[in-house]
N, C-alpha and C positions, 0 to 999 in steps of 0.2 A: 788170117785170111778174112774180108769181109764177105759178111751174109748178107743175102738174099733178104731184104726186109717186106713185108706187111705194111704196102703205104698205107692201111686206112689207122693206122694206129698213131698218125700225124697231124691228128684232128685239133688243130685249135693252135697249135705249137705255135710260142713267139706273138701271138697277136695281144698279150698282155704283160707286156713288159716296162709300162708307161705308172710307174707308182706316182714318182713325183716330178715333175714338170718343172725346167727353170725358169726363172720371170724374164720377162721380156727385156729387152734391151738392144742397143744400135751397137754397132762393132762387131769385129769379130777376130779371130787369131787361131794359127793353126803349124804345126811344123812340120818339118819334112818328113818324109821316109824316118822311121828311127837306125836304120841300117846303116846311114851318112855318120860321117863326121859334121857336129851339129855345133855351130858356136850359137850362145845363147846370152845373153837377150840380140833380138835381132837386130833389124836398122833402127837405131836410136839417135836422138838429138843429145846433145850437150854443150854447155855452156866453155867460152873459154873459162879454161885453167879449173872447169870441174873435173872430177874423178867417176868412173865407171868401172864396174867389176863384171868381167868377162867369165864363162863357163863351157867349159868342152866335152861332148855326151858322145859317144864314139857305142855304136848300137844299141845305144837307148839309155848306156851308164855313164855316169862321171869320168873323165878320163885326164889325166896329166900330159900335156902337150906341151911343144915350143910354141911359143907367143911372138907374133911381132908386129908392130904399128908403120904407114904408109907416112906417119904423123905424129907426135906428141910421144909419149913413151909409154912402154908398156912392161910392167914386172913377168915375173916368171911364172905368179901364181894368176895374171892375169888382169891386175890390177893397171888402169889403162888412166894416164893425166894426158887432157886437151892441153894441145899448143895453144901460147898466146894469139892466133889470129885464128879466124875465121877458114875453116876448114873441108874437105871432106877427105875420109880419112877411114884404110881398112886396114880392118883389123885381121890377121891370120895364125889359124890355128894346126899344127903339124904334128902328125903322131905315125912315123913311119912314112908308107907311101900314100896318108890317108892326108885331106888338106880341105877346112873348114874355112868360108869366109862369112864376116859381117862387114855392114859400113856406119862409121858413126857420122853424123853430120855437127860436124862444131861449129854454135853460134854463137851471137854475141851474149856477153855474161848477164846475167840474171841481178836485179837490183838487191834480191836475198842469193846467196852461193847456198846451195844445199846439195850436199853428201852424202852418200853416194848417189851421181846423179842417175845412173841405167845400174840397174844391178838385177838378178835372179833370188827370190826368196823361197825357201820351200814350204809347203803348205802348212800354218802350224807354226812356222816359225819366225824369231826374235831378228830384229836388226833396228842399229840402232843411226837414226839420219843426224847429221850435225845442220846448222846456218850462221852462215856469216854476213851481217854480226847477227852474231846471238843473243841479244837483250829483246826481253818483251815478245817474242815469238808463240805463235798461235799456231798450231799444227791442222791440218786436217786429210781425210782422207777422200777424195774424189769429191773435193768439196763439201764435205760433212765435219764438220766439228769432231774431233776426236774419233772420228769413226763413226762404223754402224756397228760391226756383230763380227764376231772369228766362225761361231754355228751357229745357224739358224734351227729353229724351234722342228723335232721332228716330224715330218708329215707336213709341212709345210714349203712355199714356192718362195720363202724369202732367198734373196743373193746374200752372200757376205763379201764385202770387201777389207776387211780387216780394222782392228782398232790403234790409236797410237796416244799416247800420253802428250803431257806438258814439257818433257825432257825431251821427244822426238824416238823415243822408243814404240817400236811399232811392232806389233803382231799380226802376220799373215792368214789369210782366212784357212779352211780345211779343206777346200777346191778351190782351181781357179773361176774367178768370178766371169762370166762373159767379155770377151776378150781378150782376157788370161793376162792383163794387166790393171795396174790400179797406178792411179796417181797420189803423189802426197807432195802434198803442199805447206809452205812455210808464210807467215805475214807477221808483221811487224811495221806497224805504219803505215807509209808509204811501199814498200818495200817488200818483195814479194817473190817466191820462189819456188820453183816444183821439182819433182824429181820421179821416174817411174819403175816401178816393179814388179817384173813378171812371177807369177807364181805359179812354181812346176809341183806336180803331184811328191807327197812323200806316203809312207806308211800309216802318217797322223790322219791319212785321206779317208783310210778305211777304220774310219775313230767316229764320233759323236759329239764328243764333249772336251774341255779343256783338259781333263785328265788323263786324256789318250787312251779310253776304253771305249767301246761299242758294243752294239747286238744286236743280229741280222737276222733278218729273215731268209732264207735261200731255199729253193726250188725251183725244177726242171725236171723236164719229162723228154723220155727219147726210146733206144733201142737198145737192146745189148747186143754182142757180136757174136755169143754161143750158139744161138737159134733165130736172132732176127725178132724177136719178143720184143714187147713193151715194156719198160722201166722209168717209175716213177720217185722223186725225192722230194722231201718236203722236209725242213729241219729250222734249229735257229743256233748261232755261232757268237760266242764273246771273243772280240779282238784286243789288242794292246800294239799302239803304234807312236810313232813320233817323230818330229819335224826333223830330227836329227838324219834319220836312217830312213833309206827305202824297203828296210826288211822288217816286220811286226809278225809276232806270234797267235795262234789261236788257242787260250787259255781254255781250260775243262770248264767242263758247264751247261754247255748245250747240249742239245740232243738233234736226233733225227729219225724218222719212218722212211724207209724204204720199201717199195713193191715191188717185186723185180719177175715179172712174167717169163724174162730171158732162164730165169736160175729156179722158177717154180717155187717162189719164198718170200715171204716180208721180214720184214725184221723193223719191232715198234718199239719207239722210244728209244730209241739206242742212244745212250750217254754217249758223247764227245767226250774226248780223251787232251785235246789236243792239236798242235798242227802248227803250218805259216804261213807267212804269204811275203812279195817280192812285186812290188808298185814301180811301175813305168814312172820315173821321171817325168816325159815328155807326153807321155801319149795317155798315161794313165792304165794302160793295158797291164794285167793283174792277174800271178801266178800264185795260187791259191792249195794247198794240203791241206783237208783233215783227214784226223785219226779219231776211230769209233771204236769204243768198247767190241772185243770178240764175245762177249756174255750173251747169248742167247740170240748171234747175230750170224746167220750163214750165207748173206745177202753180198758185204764186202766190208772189211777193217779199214779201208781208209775213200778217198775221193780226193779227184786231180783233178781242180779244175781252173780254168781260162778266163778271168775276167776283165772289161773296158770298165771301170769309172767312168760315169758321168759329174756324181754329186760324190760328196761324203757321203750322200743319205740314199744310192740307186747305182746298180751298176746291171750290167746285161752281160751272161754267162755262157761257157758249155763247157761241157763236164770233157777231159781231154788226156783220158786216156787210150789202153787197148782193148778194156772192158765192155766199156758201151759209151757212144754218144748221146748227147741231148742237148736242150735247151733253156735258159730259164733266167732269172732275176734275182738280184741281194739287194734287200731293201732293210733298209734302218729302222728297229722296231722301237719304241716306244714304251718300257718297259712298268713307267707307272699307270699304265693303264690296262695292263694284264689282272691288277685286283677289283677292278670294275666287272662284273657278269656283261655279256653282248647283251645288248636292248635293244630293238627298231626291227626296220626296216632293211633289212638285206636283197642285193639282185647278185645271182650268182649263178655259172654256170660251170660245166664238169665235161668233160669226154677223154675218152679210151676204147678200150675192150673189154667183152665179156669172156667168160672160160672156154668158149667156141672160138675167138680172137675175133668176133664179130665188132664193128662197129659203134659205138654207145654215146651219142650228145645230147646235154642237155643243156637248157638253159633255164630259169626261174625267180621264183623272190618267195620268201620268208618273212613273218614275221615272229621275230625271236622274242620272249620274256620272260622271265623268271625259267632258266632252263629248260623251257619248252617252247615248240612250235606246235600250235593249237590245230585241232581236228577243226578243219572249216566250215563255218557255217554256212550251208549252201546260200542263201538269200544276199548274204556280203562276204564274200569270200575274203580272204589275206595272204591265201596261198596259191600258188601255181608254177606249174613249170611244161614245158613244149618239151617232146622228145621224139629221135629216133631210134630204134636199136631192132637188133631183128630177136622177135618172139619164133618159140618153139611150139609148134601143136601137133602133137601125135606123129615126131620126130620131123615133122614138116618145119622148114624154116621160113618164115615172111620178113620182110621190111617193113616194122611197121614206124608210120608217125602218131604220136600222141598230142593233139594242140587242148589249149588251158585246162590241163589235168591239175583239178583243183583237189583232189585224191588227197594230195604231199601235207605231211605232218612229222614231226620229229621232236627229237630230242637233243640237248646237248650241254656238257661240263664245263665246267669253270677254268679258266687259263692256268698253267703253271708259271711258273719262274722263267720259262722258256717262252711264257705265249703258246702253249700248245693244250689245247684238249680236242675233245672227241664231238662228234656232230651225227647225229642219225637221223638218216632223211626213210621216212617209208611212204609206199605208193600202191593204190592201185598196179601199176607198171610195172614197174621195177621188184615191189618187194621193198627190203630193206639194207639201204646201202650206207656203210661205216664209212666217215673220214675223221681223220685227223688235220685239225686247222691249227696254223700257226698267225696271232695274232703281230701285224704289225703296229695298228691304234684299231679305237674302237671301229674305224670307218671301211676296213680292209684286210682280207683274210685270206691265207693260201692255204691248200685243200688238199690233198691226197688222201686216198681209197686205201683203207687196211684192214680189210677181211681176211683173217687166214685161211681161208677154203678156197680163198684166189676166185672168188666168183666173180671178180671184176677187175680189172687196173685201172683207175681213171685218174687225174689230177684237175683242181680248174682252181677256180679263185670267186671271191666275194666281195662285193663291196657295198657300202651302205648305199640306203635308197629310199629319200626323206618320203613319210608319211604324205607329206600333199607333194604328188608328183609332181619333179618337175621336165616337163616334156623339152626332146631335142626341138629347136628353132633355128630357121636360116642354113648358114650354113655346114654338113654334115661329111665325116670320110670313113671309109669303113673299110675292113680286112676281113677273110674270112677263109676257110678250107676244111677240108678232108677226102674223101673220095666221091667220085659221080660218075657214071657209067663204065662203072669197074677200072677204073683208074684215078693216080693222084688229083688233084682240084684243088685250086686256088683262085681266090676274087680279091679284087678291091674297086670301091666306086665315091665318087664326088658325085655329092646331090646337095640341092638346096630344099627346104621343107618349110614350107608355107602353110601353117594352122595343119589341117589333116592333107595336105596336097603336093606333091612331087613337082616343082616346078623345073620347066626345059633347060637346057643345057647346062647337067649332069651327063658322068660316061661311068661308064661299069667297064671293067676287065676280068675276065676268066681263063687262067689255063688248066685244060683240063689234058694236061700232057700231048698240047698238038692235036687234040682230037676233033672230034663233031662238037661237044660244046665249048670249046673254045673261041674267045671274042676278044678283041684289043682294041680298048677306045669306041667303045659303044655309048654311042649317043641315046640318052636316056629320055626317051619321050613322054613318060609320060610314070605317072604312080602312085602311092595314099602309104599316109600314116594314120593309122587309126586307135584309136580308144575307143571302144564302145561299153559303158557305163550301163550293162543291163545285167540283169541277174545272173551271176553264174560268173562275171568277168572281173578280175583286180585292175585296180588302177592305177599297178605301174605296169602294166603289159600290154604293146600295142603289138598293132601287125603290119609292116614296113616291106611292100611290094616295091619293085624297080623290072621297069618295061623297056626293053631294045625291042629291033628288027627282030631278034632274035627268040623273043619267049621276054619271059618274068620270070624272076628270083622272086619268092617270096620266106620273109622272115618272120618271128615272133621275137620281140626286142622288147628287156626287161632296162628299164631308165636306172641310171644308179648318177651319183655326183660325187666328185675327187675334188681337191682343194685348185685345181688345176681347169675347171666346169663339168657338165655334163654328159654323159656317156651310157650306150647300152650295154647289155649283152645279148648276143644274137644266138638264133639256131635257125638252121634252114630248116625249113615245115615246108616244102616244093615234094608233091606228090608227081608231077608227069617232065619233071631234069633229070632224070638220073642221078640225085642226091642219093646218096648211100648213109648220108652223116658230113655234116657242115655246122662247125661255128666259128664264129669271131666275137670282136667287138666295135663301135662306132663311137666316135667324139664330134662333137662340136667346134668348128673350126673356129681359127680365132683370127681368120684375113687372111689373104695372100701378103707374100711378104719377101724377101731377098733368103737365099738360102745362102749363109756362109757360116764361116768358123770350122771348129771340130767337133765332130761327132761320134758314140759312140753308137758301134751296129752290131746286129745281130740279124743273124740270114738263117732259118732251118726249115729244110724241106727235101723234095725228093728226089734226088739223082739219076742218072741213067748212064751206061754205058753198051756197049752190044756183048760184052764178054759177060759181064756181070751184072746186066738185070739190072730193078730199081735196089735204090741203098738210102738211106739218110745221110744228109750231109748236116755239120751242124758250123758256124761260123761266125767268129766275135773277132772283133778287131775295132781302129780308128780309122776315119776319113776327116784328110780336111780339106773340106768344101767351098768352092767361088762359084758364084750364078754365074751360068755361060761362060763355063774355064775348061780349058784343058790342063788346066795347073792341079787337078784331083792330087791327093798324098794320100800317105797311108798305110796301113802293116793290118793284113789279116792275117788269123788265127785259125783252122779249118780243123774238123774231126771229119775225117772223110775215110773211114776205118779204121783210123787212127792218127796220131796228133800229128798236124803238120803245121808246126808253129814261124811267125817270122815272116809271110812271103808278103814282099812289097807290093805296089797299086804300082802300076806305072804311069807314064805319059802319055798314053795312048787313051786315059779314061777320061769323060767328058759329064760333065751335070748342067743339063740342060734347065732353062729358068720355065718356073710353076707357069702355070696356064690361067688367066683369071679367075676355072673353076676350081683350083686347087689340085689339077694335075699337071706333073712331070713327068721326064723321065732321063736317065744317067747310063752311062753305061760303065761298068767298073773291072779294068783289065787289073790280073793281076799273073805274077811270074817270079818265080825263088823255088830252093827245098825240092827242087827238078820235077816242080808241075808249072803249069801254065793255064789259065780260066778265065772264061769273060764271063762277066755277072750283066744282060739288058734289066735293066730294073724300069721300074714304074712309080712311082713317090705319090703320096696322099700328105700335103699339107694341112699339117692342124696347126701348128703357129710357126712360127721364125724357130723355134726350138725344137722342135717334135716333127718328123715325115715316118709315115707308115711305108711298106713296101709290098710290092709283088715280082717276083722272078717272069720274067716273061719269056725265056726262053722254053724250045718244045724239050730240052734234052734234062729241065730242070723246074719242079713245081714247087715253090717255098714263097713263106712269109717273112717278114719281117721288121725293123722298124731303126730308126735310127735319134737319139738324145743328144741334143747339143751340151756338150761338154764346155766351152769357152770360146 
């Protein structure tokens, strides 16, 4: 039976799920429902008398069909020869009472023949093109000589479109590249020819390296179902996969920290044992077990959870069992940079609960070295952080806010083999609060709170934040939530930021479940970002006000930069909104720009119904996306007390095109698994690859964001 959840324990969920960002690029591609009978590759050119290899995915897997051509012939495993004349010509796929079409358009012959002309590659993997004639031929891939890259370097935005040899032997990248095809090209002279290749997800997706191993970072924070408590994880996972198969193992080696306020217990370090996983074909969407050491662990022996691929190197999560829901990210760690000690500058923030199930955000910056973070020197400070949480005084409870509490010093250990050591932050405020971080490179770190006296649950994240600040410019999108006038709260806003100044036409959104502060499409008249460089202030921490009709939000935003640009982290510091506890984070936009392709989403926030009170809902899936379409696709994933995997987007959903200032908005119907839900969304453009969200409905308060997959 689901419980009765504790919105303010929501704080922050989902608004950091942006590790690594793909590079830009024109195109796009995206498939249907995975529920269809899907032929693959879709409408394709070819040449007379070339060859194309057909593929039939019949609820997301490989499946053996009857084959037949409109045109030209077609074998049994699907292998498809152009008629000698110019053509258009479908192709049909039949399995039962279930019936897939594609159309191939046959044109006139190519002055090089190259084979196979349309074909499906899986990620990772070999296939080998012929031309005719074959003498003297120069290969290339998307017009690149030999290729570029099968993985790109981790922590990094390079694309891979795959590399191919002198003999026409060619290796598929480990995602699909934006578009989710690649061209290969043949020359010879005069004499020239191409041929294209879609590339569908395999096992090799959730890999690193040519050897088909990896090492992830994984965390998520949510609820459990016992008592409606906060539960936190934070761990790292070695995979083994390969182009071959969409099924790869999770090898011993990792570990994990668990805080689970639902079951009154942590359990640290806990060895991985174990486990698998199971990669969408088409969609990328990613069925996920591990198994943990029972030694010293009364928390949970294993985790079930739900993931979309974006990259090989990022995917967006939730945990999708009957235990508890949540939400969170698997990022590709880095593993020769775990022997480096953390040096610099970090911007990081935290939020949860305290042992009262109070409220607790924070946001801040560090600076780390030689295993400490130094006692400040009041005159040039290097540390600080903003907070809310409610203080106790002589059983009396308050809300209080903390702004540039330059108090913060700590301590913190050297990475293991996992990327994992220990962080001690102590405060004036706070006292002294224990995390364990799991390094993904030196630039980015995930957090969870492992005090065993449970005086806290929190989770957040870190990221580096160069010495000479570099301040947000132009244009800005931002997400954010937790509770405000004793109920759920969520924001997001488009602003543009001129030196220290708020220029007009920006809008802010807030649900604060339907209520008094609640605003949709507030026109933002007016606001400051500030630095002020006086004794007592650091200088990566500004304070970033935005003004409607309605009041002022005002923030404390510590500047951090990803390989991706620049970005804060936020904590609401608003004494007279009914902030109870709010954070987010803000990027740097990178244009308005056409929203298409697929994407991978993640939605978590807080539900409502009249029988059952509020609840967290947590939900990962694909969309794939056309500016001003009601062509939406797609297959969500939902924890809504439990897993309700599979249910399709239907044709009723519409994704309306960005607004010059970088807002949208979508609506996303969906229906299967005998529910049925509309998602009103609101979209935060940070480039053609990346939209942030907000749920706009009154019956629903969540964040979210969504990664262009291909």
């Amino acid at each position: 039976m689901r419980k009765r959840i504790h919105f303010f324990v929501l704080l922050g969920i989902a608004f950091l799920g942006m590790m690594t960002l793909t590079a830009c690029s024109s195109g796009g591609g995206s498939h249907s429902t995975v529920n269809n009978l899907m032929v693959v590759p879709g409408a394709s050119s070819v040449g007379v008398g070339q060859t194309a290899q057909f593929t039939a995915f019949l609820g997301g897997v490989s499946t053996s069909v009857t084959w037949t051509a409109s045109g030209g012939t077609i074998s049994g495993t699907g292998l498809f020869t152009a008629p000698a004349a110019a053509a258009s010509v479908t192709i049909t796929a039949t399995s039962g009472t279930n019936t897939g079409t594609t159309t191939v358009n046959v044109v006139a012959a190519q002055t090089l023949v190259v084979n196979p002309a349309a074909l499906t590659i899986p990620a990772g993997g070999l296939q080998t093109f012929t031309a005719t004639p074959s003498a003297n031929v120069t290969w290339t891939v998307n017009g690149v000589a030999f290729g570029d890259c099968i993985a790109p370097p981790i922590g990094s935005v390079t694309q891979c479109h795959g590399v191919i040899d002198g003999n026409g032997n060619y290796t598929a990248p480990l995602s699909p590249p934006t578009g989710g095809t690649v061209t290969i090209g043949a020359s010879s002279g005069a004499n020239s020819g191409t041929a294209a290749a879609t590339i569908l997800y395999s096992s090799a997706s959730l890999t690193t390296n040519t050897t088909g191993t990896g090492q992830y970072a994984v965390a998520f924070t949510g609820v459990g179902f016992l008592q409606g408590f906060p539960v936190d994880v934070a761990g790292s996972i070695n995979t083994m996969g390969s182009p071959t198969s969409t099924s790869g193992t999770i090898t011993a080696g990792g570990e994990m920290d668990l805080n689970s306020a639902d079951q009154g217990a942590t359990a640290l370090a806990i060895p991985v044992t174990g486990g698998s996983f199971q990669v969408g074909a088409l969609d990328g969407r990613t069925s996920i077990t591990v198994t943990l050491s029972s030694t010293n662990n009364s928390v949970a022996t294993s985790l079930t959870l739900q993931a979309t691929l974006a990259t090989n190197q990022h995917a967006l999560l939730i945990n999708f069992d009957n235990t508890f829901t949540a939400s969170g990210t698997l990022d590709a760690q880095n593993p020769t940079s775990f022997a480096t000690p953390l040096n610099g500058r970090f911007a990081f923030q935290y939020f949860g609960v305290d042992t009262n199930l109070n409220p607790v955000t924070a946001a801040g910056t560090v600076l780390a070295s030689n295993n400490s973070i130094p006692v400040n020197n009041p005159n040039s400070p290097v540390n600080a952080q903003d907070l809310e949480f409610v203080a106790t005084t002589n059983n009396n409870q308050t809300l209080t806010t903390v702004t540039n509490d330059i108090s913060l010093n700590g301590l913190y250990t050297n990475a293991d083999s996992s990327g994992r050591g220990t962080l001690t932050l102590t405060s004036t405020s706070l006292g002294t609060v224990d995390f364990a971080y799991y390094m993904i490179d030196q630039t980015h770190l995930k957090l969870v709170e492992i005090d065993p006296t449970q005086l806290f649950v929190l989770s957040g994240e870190a990221f580096s934040s160069p010495l000479n600040t570099t301040a947000l410019n132009g244009g800005v999108v931002a997400t954010f939530g937790g509770a405000a006038n004793n109920a759920p709260y969520a924001g997001g806003a488009v602003f543009a930021i001129n030196g220290a100044t708020i220029s007009s036409g920006g809008a802010l959104d807030i649900n604060n479940s339907g209520g008094d502060g609640t605003q949709i499409n507030s026109t933002i008249t007016s606001g400051s970002y500030a630095n002020v460089l006086t004794e007592g202030n650091v200088p990566a921490r500004f304070t970033l006000s935005l003004t409607t009709s309605k009041g002022t939000a005002l923030f404390a935003a510590y500047t951090f930069v990803t390989a991706s640009g620049p970005g804060a982290e936020l904590v609401e510091i608003d004494t007279n909104n009914g902030v109870e506890g709010a954070s987010g984070t803000a990027f740097q936009r990178g244009g308005v720009s056409t929203v298409q392709g697929s994407f991978a989403l993640n939605l978590s926030g807080v539900g409502s119904s009249r029988s059952q009170g509020s609840f967290e809902q947590d939900i990962a899936g694909q969309l794939g996306l056309v500016n001003n379409s009601t062509t939406l696709t797609g297959t969500l994933d939902i924890n809504n007390g439990g897993p309700i995997p599979g249910v399709a987007v239907n044709s009723t959903s519409i994704l309306n095109p960005v607004a010059a200032n970088g807002r949208g908005t979508a609506q996303v119907n969906v229906s299967g698994s005998g529910i049925s839900a509309k998602f009103n969304l609101v979209y935060y453009q940070v480039d053609s690859n990346t939209e942030l969200l907000l749920d706009a409905d009154t019956n629903r308060v969540a964040n979210g964001i969504l990664i262009r997959q291909f």
